[in-house]
C-alpha positions as CSV (number, residue, x, y, z in Angstrom):
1,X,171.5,99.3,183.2
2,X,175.3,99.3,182.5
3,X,177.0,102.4,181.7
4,X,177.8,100.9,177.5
5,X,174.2,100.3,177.4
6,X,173.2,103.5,178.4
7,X,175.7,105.3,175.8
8,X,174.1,103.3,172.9
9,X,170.6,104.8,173.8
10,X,172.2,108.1,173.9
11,X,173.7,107.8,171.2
12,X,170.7,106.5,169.2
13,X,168.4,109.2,170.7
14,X,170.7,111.9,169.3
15,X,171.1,110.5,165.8
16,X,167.0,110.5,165.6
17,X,167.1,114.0,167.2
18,X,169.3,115.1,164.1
19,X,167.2,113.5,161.6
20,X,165.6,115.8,159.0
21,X,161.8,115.9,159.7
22,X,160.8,117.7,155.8
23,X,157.4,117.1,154.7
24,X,157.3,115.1,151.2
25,X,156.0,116.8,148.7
26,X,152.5,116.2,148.1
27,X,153.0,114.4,144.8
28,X,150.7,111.6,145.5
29,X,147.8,113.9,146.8
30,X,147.9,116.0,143.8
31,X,147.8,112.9,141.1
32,X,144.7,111.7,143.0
33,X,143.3,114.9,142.6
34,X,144.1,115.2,138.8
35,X,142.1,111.7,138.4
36,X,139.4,112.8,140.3
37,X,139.3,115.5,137.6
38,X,139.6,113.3,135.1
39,X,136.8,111.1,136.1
40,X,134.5,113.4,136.8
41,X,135.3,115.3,132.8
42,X,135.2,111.4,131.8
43,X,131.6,110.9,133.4
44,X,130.1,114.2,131.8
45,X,131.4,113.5,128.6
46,X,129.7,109.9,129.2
47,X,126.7,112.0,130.0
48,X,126.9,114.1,126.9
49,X,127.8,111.1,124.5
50,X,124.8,109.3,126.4
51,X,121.9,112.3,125.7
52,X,123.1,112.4,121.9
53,X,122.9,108.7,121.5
54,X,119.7,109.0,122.6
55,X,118.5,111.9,120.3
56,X,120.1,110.1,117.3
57,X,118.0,106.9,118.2
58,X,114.6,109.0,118.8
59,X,115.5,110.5,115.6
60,X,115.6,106.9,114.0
61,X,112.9,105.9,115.4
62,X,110.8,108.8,114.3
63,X,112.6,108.3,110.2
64,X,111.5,104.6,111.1
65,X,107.6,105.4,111.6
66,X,107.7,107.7,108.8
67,X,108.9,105.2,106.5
68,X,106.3,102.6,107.7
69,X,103.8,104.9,107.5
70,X,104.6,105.5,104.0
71,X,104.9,102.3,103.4
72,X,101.3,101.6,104.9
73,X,100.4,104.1,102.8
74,X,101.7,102.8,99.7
75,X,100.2,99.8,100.2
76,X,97.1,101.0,100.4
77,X,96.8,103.3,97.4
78,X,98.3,100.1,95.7
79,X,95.4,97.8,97.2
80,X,93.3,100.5,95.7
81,X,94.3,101.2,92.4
82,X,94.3,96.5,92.3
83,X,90.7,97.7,93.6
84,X,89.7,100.2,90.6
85,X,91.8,98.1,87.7
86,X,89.5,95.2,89.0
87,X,85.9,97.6,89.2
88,X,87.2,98.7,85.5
89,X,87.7,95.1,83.9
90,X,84.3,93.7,85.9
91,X,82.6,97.5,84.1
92,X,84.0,96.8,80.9
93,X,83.6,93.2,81.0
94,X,79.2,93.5,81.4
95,X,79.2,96.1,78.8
96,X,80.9,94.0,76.7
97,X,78.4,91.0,77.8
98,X,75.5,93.0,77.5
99,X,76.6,94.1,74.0
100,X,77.2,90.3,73.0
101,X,73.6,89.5,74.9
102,X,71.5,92.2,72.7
103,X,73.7,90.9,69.5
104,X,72.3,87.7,70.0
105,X,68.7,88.5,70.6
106,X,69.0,90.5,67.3
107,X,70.0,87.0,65.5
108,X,68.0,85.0,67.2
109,X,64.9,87.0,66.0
110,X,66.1,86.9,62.4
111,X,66.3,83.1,62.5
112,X,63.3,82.5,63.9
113,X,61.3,85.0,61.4
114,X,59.9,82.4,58.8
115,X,61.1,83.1,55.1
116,X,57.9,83.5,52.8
117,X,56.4,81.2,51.2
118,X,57.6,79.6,47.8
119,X,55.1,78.6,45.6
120,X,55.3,75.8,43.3
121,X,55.4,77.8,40.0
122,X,57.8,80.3,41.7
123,X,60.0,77.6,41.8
124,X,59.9,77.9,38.4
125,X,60.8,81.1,37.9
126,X,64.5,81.7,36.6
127,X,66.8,83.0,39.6
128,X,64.0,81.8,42.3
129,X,66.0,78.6,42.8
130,X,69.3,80.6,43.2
131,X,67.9,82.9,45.4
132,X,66.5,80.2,47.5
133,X,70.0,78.7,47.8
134,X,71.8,81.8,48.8
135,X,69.0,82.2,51.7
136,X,69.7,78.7,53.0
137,X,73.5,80.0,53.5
138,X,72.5,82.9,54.9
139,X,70.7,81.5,57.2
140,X,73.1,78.6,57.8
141,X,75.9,81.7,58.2
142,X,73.6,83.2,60.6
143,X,73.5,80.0,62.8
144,X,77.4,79.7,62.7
145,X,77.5,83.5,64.0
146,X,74.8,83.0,66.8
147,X,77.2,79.8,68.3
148,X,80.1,82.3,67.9
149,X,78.7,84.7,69.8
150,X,77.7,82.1,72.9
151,X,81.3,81.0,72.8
152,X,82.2,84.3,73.7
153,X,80.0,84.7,76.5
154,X,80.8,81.0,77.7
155,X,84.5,82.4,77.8
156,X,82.7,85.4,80.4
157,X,81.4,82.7,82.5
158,X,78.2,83.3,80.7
159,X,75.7,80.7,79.5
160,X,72.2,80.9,77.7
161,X,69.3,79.6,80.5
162,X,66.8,76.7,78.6
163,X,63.5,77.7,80.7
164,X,61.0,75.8,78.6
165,X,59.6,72.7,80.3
166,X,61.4,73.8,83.6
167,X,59.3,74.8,86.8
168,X,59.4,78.7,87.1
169,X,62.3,79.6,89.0
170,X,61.5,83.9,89.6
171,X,65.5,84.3,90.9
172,X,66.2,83.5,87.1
173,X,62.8,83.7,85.4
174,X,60.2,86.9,84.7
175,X,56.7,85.5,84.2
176,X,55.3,87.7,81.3
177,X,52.2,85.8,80.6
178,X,50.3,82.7,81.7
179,X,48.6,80.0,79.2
180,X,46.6,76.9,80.1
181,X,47.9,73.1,79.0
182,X,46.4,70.1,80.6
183,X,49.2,67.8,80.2
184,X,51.8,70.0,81.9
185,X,52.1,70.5,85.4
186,X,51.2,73.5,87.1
187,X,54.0,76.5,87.4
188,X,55.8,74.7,84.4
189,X,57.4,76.8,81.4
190,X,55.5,76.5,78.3
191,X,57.2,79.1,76.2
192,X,60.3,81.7,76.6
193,X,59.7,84.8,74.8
194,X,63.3,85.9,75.7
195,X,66.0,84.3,76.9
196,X,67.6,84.6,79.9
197,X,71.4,84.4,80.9
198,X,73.3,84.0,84.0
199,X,77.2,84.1,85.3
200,X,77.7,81.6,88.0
201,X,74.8,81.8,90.1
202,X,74.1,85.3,89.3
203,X,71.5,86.0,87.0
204,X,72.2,89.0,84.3
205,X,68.7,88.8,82.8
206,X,65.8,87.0,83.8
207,X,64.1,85.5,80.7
208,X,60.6,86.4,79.7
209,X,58.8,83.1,79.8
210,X,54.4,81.8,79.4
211,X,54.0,80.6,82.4
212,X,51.0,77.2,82.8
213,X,48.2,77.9,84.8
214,X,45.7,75.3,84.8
215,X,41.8,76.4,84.8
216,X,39.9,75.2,87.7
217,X,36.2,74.0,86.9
């Protein structure tokens, strides 16, 4: 090594020798502690924003069951009271039937009562003729009234049953007595004492019929 060489090492080796060796100040290591810190605050306030999210949305859920259980509710006391209002109208509506059912058996007995007999010198008789006349109307009136009042039960769905000359039918028919006709066949209607009536296929009185019973010899 040549002698200029070796002073440039020297020289080197005492400039680095005289260089200030000072820590740095531990700026960077303290920053990275401050956001440590302020992750972990960040993550517990995560945490805590996290458990009262989840209260508020078991609290809503709960307010949501209550409200569909009231609403269940409400539905059903509403299917109900539909329930009653319709027990109510069907209640009223068979009194009402019944009532227009024993107004007509009324009429139809005064119709088929038989006025007396007239003679032919009552005839005669002032005022007989008159009175005569104003029966006829009443009786006519009578008839007028009687078809009324089967309207109104054909508006209920309810019709008048024609038993006589029809086999006995005991799901709409009560046998109250038996007579004896050789021309008829046997279990056939001869007479109704009372009528019967029925709604759909439903019957709301039987009618009181003479049933035939042929003799056997």
């Amino acid at each position: 090594m040549d002698e200029e060489t070796r002073e440039e090492l020297i020289e080197e080796f005492r400039a680095y020798l005289d260089t200030d060796f000072t820590p740095e100040e531990p700026g960077d290591i303290i920053d990275q502690m401050a956001l440590f810190g302020e992750l972990a605050g960040l993550k517990n306030e995560v945490r805590i924003e996290s458990r009262q999210l989840k209260g508020a949305l078991d609290d809503f859920r709960s307010v949501f069951a209550t409200l569909d259980h009231a609403r269940q509710d409400g539905l059903k006391m509403l299917e109900q009271v539909k329930q009653q209002e319709k027990e109510a109208a069907r209640a009223g509506q068979k009194t009402l039937i019944l009532g227009l059912i024993e107004l007509y058996d009324r009429m139809s007995a005064g119709l088929d009562s038989k006025p007396p007999e007239v003679s032919f010198f009552q005839r005669l008789l002032p005022g007989v003729q008159e009175g005569q006349k104003w029966l006829q109307g009443h009786l006519e009136g009578q008839k007028m009234l009687l078809s009324r009042v089967l309207d109104l039960l054909s508006q209920c769905g309810v019709t008048a049953m024609n038993s006589t000359g029809e086999p006995f039918d005991p799901s709409f028919m009560k046998a109250v007595g038996f007579a004896s006709d050789l021309r008829q066949e046997n279990g056939v209607v001869l007479e109704e004492n009372r009528k019967g009536f029925r709604q759909g296929e439903k019957s709301l009185r039987p009618a009181e019929v003479i049933v035939n019973k042929k003799e056997e010899y």
